[in-house]
TORROVO-191262 format. One record per residue (C-alpha): residue in one letter; x negated, y, z negated. Coordinates in steps of 0.02 Angstrom, whole numbers, padded with zeros to 5 digits, always signed. Layout:
# TORROVO-191262
AXYZ;...
END
This chain:
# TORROVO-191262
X+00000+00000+00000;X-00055+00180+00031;X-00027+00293-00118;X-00020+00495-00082;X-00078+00617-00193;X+00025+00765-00142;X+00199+00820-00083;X+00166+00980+00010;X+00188+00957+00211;X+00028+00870+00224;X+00052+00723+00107;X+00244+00695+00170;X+00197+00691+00349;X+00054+00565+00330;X+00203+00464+00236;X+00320+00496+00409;X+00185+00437+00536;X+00091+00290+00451;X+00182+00118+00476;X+00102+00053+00319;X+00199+00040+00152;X+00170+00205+00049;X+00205+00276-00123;X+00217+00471-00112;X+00147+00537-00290;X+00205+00746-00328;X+00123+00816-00482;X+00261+00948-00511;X+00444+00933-00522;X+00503+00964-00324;X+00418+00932-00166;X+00360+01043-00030;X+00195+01115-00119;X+00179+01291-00065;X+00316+01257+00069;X+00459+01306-00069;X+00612+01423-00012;X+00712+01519-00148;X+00892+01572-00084;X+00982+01702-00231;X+01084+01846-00220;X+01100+01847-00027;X+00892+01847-00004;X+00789+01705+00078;X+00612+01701+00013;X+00465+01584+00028;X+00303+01564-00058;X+00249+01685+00036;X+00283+01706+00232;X+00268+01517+00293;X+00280+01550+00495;X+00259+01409+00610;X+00146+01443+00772;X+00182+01300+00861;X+00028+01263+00974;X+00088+01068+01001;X+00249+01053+01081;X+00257+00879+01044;X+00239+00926+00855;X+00365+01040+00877;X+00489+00936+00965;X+00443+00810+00801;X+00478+00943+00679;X+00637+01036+00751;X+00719+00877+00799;X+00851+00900+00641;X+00868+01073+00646;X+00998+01156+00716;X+00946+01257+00876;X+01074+01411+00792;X+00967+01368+00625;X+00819+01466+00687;X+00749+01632+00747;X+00594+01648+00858;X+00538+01829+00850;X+00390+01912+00967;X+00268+01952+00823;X+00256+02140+00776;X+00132+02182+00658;X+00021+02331+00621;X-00115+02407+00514;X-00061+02553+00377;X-00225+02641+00424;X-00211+02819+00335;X-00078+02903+00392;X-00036+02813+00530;X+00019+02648+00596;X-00108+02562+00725;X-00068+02392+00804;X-00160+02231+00759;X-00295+02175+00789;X-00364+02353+00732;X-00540+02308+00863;X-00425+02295+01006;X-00325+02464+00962;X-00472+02607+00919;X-00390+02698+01056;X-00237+02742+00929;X-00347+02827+00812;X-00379+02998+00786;X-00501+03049+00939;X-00664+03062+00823;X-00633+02905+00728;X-00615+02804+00889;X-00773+02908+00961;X-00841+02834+00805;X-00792+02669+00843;X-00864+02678+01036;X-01015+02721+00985;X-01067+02602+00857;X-00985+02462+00985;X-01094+02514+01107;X-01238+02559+00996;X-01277+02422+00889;X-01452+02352+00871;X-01406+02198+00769;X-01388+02042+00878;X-01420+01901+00738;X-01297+01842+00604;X-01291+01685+00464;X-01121+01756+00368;X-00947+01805+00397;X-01007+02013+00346;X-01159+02023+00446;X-01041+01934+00596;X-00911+02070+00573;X-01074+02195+00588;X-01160+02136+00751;X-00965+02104+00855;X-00902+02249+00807;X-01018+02384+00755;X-01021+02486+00593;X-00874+02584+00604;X-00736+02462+00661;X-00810+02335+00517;X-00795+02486+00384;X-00628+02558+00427;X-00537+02396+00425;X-00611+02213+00447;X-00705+02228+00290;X-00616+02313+00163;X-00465+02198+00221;X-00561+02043+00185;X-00633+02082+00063;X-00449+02125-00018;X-00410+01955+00040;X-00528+01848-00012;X-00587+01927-00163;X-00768+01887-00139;X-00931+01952-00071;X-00906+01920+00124;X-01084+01885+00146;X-01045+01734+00050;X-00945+01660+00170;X-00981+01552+00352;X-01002+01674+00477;X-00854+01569+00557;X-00763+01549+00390;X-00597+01592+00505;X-00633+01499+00617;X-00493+01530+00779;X-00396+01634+00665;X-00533+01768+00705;X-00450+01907+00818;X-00621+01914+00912;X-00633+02038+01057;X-00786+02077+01187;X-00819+02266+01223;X-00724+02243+01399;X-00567+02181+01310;X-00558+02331+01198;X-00606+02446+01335;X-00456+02376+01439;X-00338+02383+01301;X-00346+02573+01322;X-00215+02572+01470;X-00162+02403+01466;X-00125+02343+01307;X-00147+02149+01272;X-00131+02111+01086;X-00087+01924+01102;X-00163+01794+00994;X-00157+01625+00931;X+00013+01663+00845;X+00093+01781+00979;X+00286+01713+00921;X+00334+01622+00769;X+00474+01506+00731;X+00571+01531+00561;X+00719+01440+00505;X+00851+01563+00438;X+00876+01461+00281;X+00678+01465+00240;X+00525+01364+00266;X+00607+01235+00161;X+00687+01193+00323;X+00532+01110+00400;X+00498+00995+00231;X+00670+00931+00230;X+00641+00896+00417;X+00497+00793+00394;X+00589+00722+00244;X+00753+00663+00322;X+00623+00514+00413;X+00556+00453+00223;X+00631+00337+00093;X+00689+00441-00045;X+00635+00289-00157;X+00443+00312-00101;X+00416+00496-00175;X+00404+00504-00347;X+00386+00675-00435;X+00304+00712-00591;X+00178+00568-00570;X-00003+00679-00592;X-00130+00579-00553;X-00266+00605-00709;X-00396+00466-00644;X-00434+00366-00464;X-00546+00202-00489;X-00625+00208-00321;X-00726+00030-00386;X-00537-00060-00425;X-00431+00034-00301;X-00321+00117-00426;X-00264+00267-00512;X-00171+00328-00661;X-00059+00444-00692;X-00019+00567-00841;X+00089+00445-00912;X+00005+00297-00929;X+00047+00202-00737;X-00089+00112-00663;X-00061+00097-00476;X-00143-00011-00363;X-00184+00031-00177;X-00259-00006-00018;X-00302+00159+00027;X-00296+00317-00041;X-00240+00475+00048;X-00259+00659-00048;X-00212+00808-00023;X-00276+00885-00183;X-00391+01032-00159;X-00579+00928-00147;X-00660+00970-00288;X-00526+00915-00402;X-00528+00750-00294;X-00710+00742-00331;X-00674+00752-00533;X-00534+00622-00518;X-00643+00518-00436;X-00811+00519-00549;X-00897+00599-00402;X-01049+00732-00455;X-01045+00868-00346;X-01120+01061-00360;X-00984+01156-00452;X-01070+01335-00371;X-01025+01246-00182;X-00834+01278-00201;X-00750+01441-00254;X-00583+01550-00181;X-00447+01664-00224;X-00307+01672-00286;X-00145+01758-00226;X-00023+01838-00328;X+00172+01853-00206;X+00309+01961-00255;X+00450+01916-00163;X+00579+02077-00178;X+00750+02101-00117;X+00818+02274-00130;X+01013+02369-00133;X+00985+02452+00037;X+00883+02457+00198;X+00716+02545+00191;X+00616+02646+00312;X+00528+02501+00394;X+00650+02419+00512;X+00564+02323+00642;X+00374+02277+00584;X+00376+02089+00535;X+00217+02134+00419;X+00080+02252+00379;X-00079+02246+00330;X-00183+02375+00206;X-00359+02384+00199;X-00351+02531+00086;X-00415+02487-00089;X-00269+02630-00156;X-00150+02499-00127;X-00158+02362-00228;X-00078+02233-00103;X-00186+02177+00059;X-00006+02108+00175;X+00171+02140+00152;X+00296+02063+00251;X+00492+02067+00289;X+00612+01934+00285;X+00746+02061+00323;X+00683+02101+00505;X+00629+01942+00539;X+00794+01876+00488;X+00902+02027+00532;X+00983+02088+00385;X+01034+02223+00341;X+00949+02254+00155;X+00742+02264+00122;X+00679+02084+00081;X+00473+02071+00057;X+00346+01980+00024;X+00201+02072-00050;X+00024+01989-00079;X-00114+02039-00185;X-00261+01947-00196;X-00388+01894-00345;X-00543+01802-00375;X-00520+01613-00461;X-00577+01674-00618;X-00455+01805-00641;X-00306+01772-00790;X-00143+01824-00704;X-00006+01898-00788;X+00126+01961-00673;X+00214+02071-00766;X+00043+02189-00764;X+00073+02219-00585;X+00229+02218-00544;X+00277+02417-00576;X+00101+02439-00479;X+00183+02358-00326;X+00331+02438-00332;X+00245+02616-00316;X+00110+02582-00190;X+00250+02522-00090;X+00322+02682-00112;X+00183+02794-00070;X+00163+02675+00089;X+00325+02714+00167;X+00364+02540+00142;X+00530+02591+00016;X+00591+02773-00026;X+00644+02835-00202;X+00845+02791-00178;X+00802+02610-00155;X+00812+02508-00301;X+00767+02313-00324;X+00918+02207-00339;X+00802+02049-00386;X+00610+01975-00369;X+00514+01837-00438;X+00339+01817-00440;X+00228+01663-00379;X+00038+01625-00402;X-00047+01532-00259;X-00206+01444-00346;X-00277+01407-00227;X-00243+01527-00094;X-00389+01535+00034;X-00536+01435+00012;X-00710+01507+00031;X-00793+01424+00165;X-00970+01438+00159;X-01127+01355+00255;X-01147+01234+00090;X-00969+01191+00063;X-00953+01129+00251;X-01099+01016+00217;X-01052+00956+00054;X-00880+00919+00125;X-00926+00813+00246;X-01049+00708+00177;X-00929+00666+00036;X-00773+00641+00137;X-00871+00529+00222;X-00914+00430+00054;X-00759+00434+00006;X-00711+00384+00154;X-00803+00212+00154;X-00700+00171-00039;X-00545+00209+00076;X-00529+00372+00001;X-00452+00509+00131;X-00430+00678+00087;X-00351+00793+00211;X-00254+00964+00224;X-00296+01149+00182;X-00347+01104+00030;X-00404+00927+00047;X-00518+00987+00196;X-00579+01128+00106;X-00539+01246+00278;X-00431+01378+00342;X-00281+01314+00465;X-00115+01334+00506;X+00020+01221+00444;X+00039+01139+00612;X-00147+01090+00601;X-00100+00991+00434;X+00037+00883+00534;X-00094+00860+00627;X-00228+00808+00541;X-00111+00700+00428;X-00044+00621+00593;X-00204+00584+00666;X-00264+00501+00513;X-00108+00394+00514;X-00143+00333+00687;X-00321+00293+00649;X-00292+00182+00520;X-00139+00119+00570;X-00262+00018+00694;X-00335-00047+00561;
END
């Protein structure tokens, strides 16, 4: 039997596309990991925006089979960039031409005029594509707000193709014909919340094989089982996790370099308010501006069409960073103010507060290594660790039906 650590998207649909016998084991009390959807006083939140770019149509075909065509909304993406006092279109590289004329002179010039030419991390990349001033003004102090880290810390592709990237003759072009497409130029969204997609992939599972509240507290990669928090010993034949991989590691007895693995954390309000605010047609906006506390903040109500203000808003911390909600929450609501985002006769109507941990992991040059000379380890004990978190990478939820597929078919050949 294959046991599961993990019912978030990645666990269930390695459960939906292996034709072995499985046991599905959730350490909380519902399913879905961060996939969760909370539907109260007329709002539909998520934890945080959970938008599908579907880049596989026959994953997408797999995943929409049981929703209702009427179900779900498939808006052009329309984002931008609060950069001062003015709105510029994402990605900001692509879209100097919108700034105030010495700023994008600025811009130009450093593009143009930029002796480095060799980079080993994600900063000194930003540096030597861009240039000085189109890495100061937004890509850095963005991701830096993001990740809440030192970006020279991080794999100079620690994004991987989630990186807007753009050669000088791209941005040049974008002055008169403007091309901001990228990986995720459309997005699917169910109107009844990302939930949607887990209870998709759910309707093809026995109900019998997930079991919640089972934490695993110890994996005996020598005697092929593991035990849970109270008291089960499980046998398997293989074991497939989707726990974040350093906790794997410590479950399994495995010594590994604590200073290899770090990341942030990320802190959601999800608030619905009494009327409809100023911002009426952006699906979500980013702020690289350290006087905003907040990095993204995103609306339900546009992508969803309704007709009061529903947002997610995102602020992000280091891992070692106690966080008490309640401290920020008054600090959201007025840097969303002075943003434009709500005006003073709007008034919340109701908000909860989530904390990702982890959010985004930092990928570095020595956690790449160290994950793949272990997963291959574990890998030989019939270990398997996959996912986000399990893979220790940045990717899009598609890429985790993926990868959990994949591994299915592999050793379904076995």
């Amino acid at each position: 039997m294959d046991i599961i650590i993990g019912a978030g998207v990645t666990g269930l649909s390695y459960a939906w596309f292996t034709d072995k016998d499985y046991l599905v084991l959730e350490k909380t009390d519902a399913i879905g990991g961060y996939c969760k959807t909370t539907k109260r006083n007329g709002f539909v939140w998520d934890y945080s925006g959970h938008f599908f770019h579907f880049q596989d149509k026959a994953v997408e075909e797999k995943l929409l089979k049981d929703i209702p065509p009427e179900r779900l909304v498939e808006p052009v993406k329309n984002t931008k960039i609060k950069y001062k006092d003015r709105y510029v279109e994402y990605p900001f590289q692509k879209n100097i031409h919108q700034l105030p004329q010495e700023e994008m002179i600025d811009c130009l010039y450093d593009l143009f005029n930029n002796s480095q030419t060799d980079y080993s991390n994600f900063k000194e990349m930003l540096y030597c594509k861009f240039g000085a001033s189109i890495a100061e003004k937004f890509l850095i102090p963005y991701n830096t707000k993001l990740y809440a880290c030192d970006l020279n810390k991080l794999d100079k592709d620690a994004m991987g193709r989630f990186f807007p990237y753009a050669e000088k003759e791209e941005i040049i072009r974008n002055f008169r014909a403007e091309d901001n497409k990228s990986y995720n130029a459309s997005f699917m969204y169910p109107k009844d919340g990302a939930f949607e997609y887990v209870k998709s992939i759910v309707s093809n599972l026995r109900s019998e094989k997930i079991e919640t509240n089972q934490e695993v507290v110890a994996i005996d990669m020598k005697n092929k089982t593991v035990r849970t928090r109270d008291g089960r010993l499980l046998a398997y034949d293989r074991l497939i996790s989707t726990l974040p991989f350093p906790k794997l590691l410590e479950l399994c007895g495995v010594e590994y370099d604590r200073s290899v693995y770090s990341w942030n954390q990320v802190l959601v309000f999800n608030i619905g308010f009494d009327k409809k605010g100023p911002v009426d047609k952006f699906h979500w906006i980013y702020f690289p501006e350290n006087k905003y506390i907040f990095y993204r903040v995103g609306f339900y109500d546009n992508i969803l069409s309704q007709d009061r203000t529903s947002v997610y808003v995102e602020i992000g911390f280091d891992n070692k960073t106690v966080i008490d909600p309640r401290e920020y929450f008054n600090r959201a609501l007025l840097d969303l103010l002075a943003a434009g985002v709500i005006h003073k006769h709007m008034m919340y109507v109701d908000y909860e507060a989530i904390v990702m941990d982890p959010a985004y992991v930092h990928i570095t040059k020595e956690s790449i290594e160290d994950v793949k000379s272990k997963k291959a380890m574990l890998a030989t004990n019939d270990v398997y660790s996959i996912g986000r978190y399990g893979s220790w990478t940045y990717c899009s939820i598609e890429d985790n039906i993926k990868e959990a597929m994949q591994l299915a078919d592999c050793l379904n050949k076995k």
